[in-house]
C-alpha positions as CSV (number, residue, x, y, z in Angstrom):
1,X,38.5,0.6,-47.3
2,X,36.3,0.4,-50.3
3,X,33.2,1.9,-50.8
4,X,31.1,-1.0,-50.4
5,X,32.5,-1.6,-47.0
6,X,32.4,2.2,-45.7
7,X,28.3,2.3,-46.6
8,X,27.7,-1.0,-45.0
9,X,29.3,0.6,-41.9
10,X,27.6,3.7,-42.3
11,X,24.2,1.7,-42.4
12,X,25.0,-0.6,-39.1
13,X,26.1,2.6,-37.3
14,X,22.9,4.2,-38.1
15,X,20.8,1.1,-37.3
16,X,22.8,1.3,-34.3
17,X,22.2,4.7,-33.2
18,X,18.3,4.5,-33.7
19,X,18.5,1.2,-31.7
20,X,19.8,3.2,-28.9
21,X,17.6,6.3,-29.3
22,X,14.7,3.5,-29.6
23,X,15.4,1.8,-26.2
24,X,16.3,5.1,-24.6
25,X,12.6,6.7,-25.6
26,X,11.2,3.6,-24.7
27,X,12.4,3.0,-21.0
28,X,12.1,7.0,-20.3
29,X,7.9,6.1,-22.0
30,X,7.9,3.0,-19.6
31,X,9.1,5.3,-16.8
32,X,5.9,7.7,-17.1
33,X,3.5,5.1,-17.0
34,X,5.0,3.4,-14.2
35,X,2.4,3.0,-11.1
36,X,3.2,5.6,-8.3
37,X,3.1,3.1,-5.8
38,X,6.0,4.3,-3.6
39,X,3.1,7.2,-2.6
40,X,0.4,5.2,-2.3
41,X,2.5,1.9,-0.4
42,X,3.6,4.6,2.1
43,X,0.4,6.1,2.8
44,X,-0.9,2.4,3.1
45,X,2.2,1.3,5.3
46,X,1.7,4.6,7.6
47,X,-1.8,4.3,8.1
48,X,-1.5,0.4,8.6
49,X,1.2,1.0,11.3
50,X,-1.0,3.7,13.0
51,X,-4.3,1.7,12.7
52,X,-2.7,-1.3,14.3
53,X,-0.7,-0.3,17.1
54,X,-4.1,2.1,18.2
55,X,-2.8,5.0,17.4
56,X,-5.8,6.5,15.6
57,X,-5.0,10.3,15.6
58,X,-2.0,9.2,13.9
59,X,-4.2,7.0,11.6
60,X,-6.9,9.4,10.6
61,X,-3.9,11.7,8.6
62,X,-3.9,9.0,5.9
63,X,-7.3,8.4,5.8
64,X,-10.4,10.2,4.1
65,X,-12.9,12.3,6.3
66,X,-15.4,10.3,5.7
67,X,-13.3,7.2,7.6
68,X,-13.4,9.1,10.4
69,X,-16.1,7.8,11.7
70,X,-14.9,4.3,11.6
71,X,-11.1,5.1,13.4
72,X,-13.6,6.5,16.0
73,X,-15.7,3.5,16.5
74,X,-12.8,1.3,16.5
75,X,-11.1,3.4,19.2
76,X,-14.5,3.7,21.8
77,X,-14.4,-0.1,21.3
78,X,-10.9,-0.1,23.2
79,X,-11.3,-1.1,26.8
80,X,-8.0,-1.2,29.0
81,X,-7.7,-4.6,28.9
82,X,-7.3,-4.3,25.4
83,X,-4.3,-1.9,26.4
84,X,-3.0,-4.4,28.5
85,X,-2.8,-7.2,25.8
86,X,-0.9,-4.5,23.7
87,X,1.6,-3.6,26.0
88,X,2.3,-7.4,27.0
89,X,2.8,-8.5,23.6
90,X,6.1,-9.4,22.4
91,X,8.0,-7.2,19.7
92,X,5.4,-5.2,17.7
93,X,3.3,-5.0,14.8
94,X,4.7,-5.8,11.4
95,X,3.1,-4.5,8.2
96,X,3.8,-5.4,4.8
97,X,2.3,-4.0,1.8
98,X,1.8,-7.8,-0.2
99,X,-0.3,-6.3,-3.5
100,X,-0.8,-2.4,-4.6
101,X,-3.2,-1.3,-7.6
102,X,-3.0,2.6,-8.1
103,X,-1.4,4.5,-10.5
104,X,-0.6,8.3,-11.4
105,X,-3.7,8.3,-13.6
106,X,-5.9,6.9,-11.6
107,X,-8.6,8.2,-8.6
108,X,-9.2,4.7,-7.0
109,X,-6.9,2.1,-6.2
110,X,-6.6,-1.1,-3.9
111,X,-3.8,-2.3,-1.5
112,X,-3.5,-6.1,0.1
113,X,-1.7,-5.8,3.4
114,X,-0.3,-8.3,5.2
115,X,-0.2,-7.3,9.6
116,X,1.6,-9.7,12.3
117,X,1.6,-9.6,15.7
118,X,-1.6,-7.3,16.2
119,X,-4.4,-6.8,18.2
120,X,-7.8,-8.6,17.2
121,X,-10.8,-8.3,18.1
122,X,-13.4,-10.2,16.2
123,X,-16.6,-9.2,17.5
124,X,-17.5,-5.8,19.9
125,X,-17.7,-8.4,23.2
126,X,-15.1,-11.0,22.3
127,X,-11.8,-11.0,24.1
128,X,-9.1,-9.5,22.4
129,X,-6.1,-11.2,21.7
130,X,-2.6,-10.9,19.7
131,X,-3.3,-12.0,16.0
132,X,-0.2,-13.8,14.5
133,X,-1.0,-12.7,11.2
134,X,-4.0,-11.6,9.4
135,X,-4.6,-10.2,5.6
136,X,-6.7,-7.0,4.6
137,X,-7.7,-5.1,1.5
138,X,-8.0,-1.1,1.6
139,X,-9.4,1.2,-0.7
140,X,-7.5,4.0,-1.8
141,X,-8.5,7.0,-3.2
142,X,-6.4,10.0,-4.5
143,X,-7.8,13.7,-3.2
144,X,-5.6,16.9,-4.3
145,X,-3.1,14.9,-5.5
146,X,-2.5,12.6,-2.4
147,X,-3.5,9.0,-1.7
148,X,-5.8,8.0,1.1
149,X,-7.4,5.0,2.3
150,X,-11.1,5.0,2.6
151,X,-12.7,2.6,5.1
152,X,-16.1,2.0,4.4
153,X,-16.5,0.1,7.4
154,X,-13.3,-1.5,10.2
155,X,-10.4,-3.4,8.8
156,X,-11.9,-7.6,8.1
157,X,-9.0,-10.3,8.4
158,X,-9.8,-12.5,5.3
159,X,-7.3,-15.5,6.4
160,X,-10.1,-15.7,9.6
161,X,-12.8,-16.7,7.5
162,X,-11.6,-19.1,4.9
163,X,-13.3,-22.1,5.5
C-alpha cells in the first residue's frame, strides 16, 4: 500500500469516527431536551380516569389544591340517579391522552384528552346521560417537581359546542 492510499484511509477513518462521535452527542443532546411527557401523560391519564368514573378522592391526588374546590362541586352535583346511569352503562370509560405540551423545563403545560363512554352532565338540572365521546383541555402545572392538573373551573366538552 502506498503512502497516498494509507493517508486517504487514515483521513476517511477519522471523518468517520467524528461522524459517529457527532451523531452519538447529538441523539444523547436530543435525548435531554426531550418533553417529559410519560410524567405528565400519566398524571393526565390518572386524573382523567378518576375524574370520569366519579371517583374524586382518587382524582384530587393529581390535581392542585386549589382544584379542590371544583372535584367538590362536581361531586355534590351527583345525585343517585346519576349513580344509576353509571353503573348501567356498558364497558367503561376510555381515556386517551390525544395532544401533551409540557416539558422538563417548563412550569405550565397543556394536555388534549380524548374520554368515551362517560357520564355528562351539561347543565346542574339536566339529565345525565352516557357521553359517547367528548374532547377536553387541562392545564398542567409542575409543583416540587411533579405535574398536576389545575382546573380553574369543571371539565367543558369542546365537540358539544361546535356549531
Amino acid at each position: 500500500m502506498n503512502h497516498r492510499t494509507s493517508s486517504t484511509l487514515s483521513l476517511l477513518y477519522g471523518m468517520l469516527v467524528i461522524l459517529c462521535v457527532s451523531m452519538v452527542s447529538f441523539s444523547c443532546e436530543r435525548q435531554e431536551k426531550r418533553p417529559a411527557q410519560g410524567n405528565a401523560t400519566t398524571t393526565v391519564e390518572k386524573f382523567c380516569a378518576a375524574y370520569f368514573n366519579l371517583q374524586y378522592e382518587e382524582a384530587l391526588k393529581y390535581c392542585t389544591p386549589e382544584s379542590q374546590k371544583w372535584i367538590s362541586f362536581a361531586a355534590s352535583n351527583i345525585s343517585e340517579e346519576d349513580l344509576a346511569v353509571m353503573r348501567n352503562r356498558e364497558g367503561g370509560t376510555s381515556i386517551e391522552v390525544t395532544e401533551i405540551d409540557a416539558h422538563d423545563t417548563d412550569t405550565i403545560g397543556q394536555a388534549t384528552v380524548k374520554a368515551g363512554n362517560y357520564l355528562s352532565i351539561e347543565k346542574i338540572d339536566d339529565k345525565a346521560y352516557i357521553a359517547d365521546e367528548g374532547i377536553f383541555h387541562f392545564d398542567l402545572v409542575k409543583r416540587d417537581g411533579k405535574w398536576k392538573v389545575r382546573m380553574a373551573g369543571l371539565p367543558r366538552n369542546e365537540m358539544r359546542n361546535r356549531d
